[in-house]
N, C-alpha and C positions, 0 to 999 in steps of 0.2 A: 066361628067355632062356638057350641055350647058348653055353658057353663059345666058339663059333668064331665067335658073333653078335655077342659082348661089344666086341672087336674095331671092328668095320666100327660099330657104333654108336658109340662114344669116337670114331670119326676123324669120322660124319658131322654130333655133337653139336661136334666142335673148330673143323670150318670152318665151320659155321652161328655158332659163337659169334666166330669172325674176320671175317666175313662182317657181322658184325653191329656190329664197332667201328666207330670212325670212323677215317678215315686220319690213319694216323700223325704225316703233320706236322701237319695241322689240330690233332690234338687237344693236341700238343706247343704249338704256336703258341698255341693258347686256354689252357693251363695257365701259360705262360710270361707271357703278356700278365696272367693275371691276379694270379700275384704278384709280378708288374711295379707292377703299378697299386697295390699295399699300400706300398711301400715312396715315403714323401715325398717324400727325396732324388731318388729315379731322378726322377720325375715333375717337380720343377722342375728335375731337369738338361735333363729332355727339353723342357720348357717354353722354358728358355733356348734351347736347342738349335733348337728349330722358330721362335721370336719372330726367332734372326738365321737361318737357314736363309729369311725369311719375307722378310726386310730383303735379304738377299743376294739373290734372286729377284725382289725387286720394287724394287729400287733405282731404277732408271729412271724410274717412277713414282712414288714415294718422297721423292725429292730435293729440295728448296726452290730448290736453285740446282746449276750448273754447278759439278761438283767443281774441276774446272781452270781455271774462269775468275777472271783473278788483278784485283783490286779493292784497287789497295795505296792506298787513302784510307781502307780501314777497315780496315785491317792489325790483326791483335793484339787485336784489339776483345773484351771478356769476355761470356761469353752473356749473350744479351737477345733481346728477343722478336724478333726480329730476324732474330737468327741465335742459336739456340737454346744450343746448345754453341760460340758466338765464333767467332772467324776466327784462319787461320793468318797466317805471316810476310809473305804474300801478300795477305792479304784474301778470301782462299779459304773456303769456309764449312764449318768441320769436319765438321756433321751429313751433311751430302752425300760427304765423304772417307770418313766412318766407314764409311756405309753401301755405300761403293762396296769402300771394304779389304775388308769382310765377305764381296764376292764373291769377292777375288782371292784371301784366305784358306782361303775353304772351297774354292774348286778345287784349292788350291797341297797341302793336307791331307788331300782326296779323293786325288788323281792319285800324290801322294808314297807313299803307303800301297798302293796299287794298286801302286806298282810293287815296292813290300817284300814284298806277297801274291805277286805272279808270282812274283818272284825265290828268295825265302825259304820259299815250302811247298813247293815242287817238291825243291827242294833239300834239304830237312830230314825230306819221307818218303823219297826214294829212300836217302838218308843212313841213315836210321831203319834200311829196309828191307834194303839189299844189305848192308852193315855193309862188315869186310872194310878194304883198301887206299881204297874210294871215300868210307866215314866218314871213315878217318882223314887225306886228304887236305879233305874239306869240313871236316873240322873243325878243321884246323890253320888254314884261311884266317880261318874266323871267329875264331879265336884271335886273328890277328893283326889281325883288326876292331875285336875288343873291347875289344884294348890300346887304342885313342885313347876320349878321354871323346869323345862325340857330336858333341857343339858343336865340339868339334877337328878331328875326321873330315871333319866336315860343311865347315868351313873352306879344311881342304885339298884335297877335293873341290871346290870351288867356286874353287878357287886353279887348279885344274889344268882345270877343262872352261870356267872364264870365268863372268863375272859375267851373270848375265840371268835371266828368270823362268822358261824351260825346264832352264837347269842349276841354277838352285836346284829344281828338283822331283825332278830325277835328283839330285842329292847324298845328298837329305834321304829321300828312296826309296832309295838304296844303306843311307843309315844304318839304315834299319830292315831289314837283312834279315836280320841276325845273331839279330835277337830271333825272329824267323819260323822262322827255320832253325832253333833250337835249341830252343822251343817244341813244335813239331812234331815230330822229333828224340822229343822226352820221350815224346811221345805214341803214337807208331808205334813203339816200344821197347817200352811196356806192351803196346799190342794187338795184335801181330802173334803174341804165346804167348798170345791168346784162343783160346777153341775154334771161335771161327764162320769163327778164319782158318785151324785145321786144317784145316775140313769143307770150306772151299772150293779147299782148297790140295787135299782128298782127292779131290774130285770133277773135279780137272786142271783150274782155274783159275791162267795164268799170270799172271807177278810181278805184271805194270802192272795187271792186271785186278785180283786182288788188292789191290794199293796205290789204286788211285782209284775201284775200286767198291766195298769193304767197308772200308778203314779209313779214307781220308778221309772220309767221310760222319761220320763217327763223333768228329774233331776238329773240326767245323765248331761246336760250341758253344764252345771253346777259342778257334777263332779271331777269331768272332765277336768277342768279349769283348775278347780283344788288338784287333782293329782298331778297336774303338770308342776303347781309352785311347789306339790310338799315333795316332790323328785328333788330339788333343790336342797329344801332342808334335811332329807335324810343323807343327801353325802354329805353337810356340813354338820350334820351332827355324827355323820360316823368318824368323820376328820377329824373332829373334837376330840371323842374318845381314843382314834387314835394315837391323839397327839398326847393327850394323857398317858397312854400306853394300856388304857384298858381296850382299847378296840384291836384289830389284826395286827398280831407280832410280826417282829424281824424274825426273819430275812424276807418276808412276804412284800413284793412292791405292792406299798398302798401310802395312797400323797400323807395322810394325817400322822402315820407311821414315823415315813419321810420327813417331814418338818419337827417330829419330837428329838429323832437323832439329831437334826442337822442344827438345830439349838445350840449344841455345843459347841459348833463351829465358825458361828456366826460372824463373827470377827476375820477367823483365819480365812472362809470363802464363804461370805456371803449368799454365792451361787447355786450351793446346795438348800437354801432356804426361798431363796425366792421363785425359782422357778414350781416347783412343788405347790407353793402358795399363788403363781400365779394359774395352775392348773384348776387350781379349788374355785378361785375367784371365775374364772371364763367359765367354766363348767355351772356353776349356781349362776352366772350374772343371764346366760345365755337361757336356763330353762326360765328365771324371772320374765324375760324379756318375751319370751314368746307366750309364756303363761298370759302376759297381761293384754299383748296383743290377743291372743285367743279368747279371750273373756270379753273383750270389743267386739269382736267377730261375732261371739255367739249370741251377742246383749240385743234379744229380738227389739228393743227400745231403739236402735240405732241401724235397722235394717232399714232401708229404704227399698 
């Protein structure tokens, strides 16, 4: 073969052999799920994770009894076959509250975090990216974000737009944006002196083109991973608030609600505090556990 053939063969031996992988994310997603599957932890997080995902979605059918229908002749009553997990101050049947908090939970956790995703990646590539007066004004605010510990933020937010279930998801979605934005931030800092953002930058692709077609694509394992831990923190900080009584009133089943009433009772049934609180616990321990197993999975440093 001559040297001017050598050429055009290597190119038509290179896309025959591109040609012939599988696509990219399939084969990402099949590698990812499979040392997903290795690791214990992730697997009973995810396990927890889907059993109340399962509960949350089929409450309605689920239910033994009307969460809010109040029965005060069997007030305080301690589980029995009955009422599996006892009744509240009301006669109200916990297993049915649980299972109903578990929806307002995971929406209040979905929704909160969605709104830390809009708010906080936009914010934290273009930061990344322009650098200049428009970092250092993004970054002075989150400055002054990060000064309040969360639960504080989250307080005075919730002091200032009112108490109810829509501005507990805006508080607790404000409060995660400072991690969003400064996350990403890190990440668009590294990749933007990549070489794929020279060659695109050299072939006259403009900034935005550049920031959401070639380096966002590229933190989504990053964020991925953050939004599965901060699902965790925003039910336990809606739980917070609403143990306080600033997050969703009674008679609304919601666990943090649940554990501020059942405070008074502590003594006379115990069972109205603990099982609420162990709802909070499985629910955050089970998205930790899968978060950190997914962060393994994705850590191209540990692909083999």
């Amino acid at each position: 073969m001559s040297n001017a053939q050598q050429p055009s063969a290597l190119a038509t031996a290179g896309v025959a052999a591109i040609a012939a992988r599988p696509r990219g994310f399939l084969s990402t997603g099949t590698l990812v799920w499979r040392r997903l599957r290795r690791s214990r932890s992730a697997m009973l997080g995810l396990g927890v994770l889907v059993a109340f995902g399962a509960c949350a979605a089929l409450a309605p059918w689920l239910v033994p009894y009307d969460p809010y229908a109040a029965d005060l002749e069997n007030s305080l009553k301690p589980p029995s076959a009955r009422h599996w997990l006892g009744t509240d101050e009301l006669g109200r049947d916990l297993l049915s509250r649980i299972l109903y908090g578990a929806r307002l939970s995971m929406v209040i956790g979905t929704i909160a975090v969605a709104i830390g995703v809009l708010l906080g990646v936009p914010l934290g590539l273009l930061s990344g990216y322009l650098g200049g007066w428009f970092d250092l004004l993004v970054q002075r605010a989150i400055d002054v974000l990060l000064a309040f510990p969360s639960t504080v933020l989250a307080i005075l937010l919730v002091t200032i737009l009112g108490v109810g279930l829509v501005n507990v998801m805006i508080a607790v979605g404000i409060v995660s944006v400072p991690t969003y934005t400064r996350l990403v931030r890190g990440q668009v800092l590294s990749l933007k002196e990549q070489e794929f953002v020279d060659a695109a930058r050299a072939l006259g692709a403009g900034s935005l083109r550049i920031v959401f077609r070639h380096i966002l694509p590229n933190t989504l394992a990053v964020l991925i991973v953050q939004t599965t831990l901060q699902v965790a923190s925003a039910i336990l900080s809606a739980a917070a608030l609403g143990f306080l009584g600033l997050g969703v009133q009674q008679p609304t089943a919601e666990w943090g609600a649940m554990l501020s009433t059942a405070r008074q009772h502590i003594q006379l049934a115990p069972h109205t505090l603990l099982f609420p609180g162990l709802a909070i616990m499985l629910t955050v321990l089970g998205f930790n556990l899968f978060g950190d197993g997914l962060r393994d999975a994705l850590d191209p440093r540990l692909r083999t």
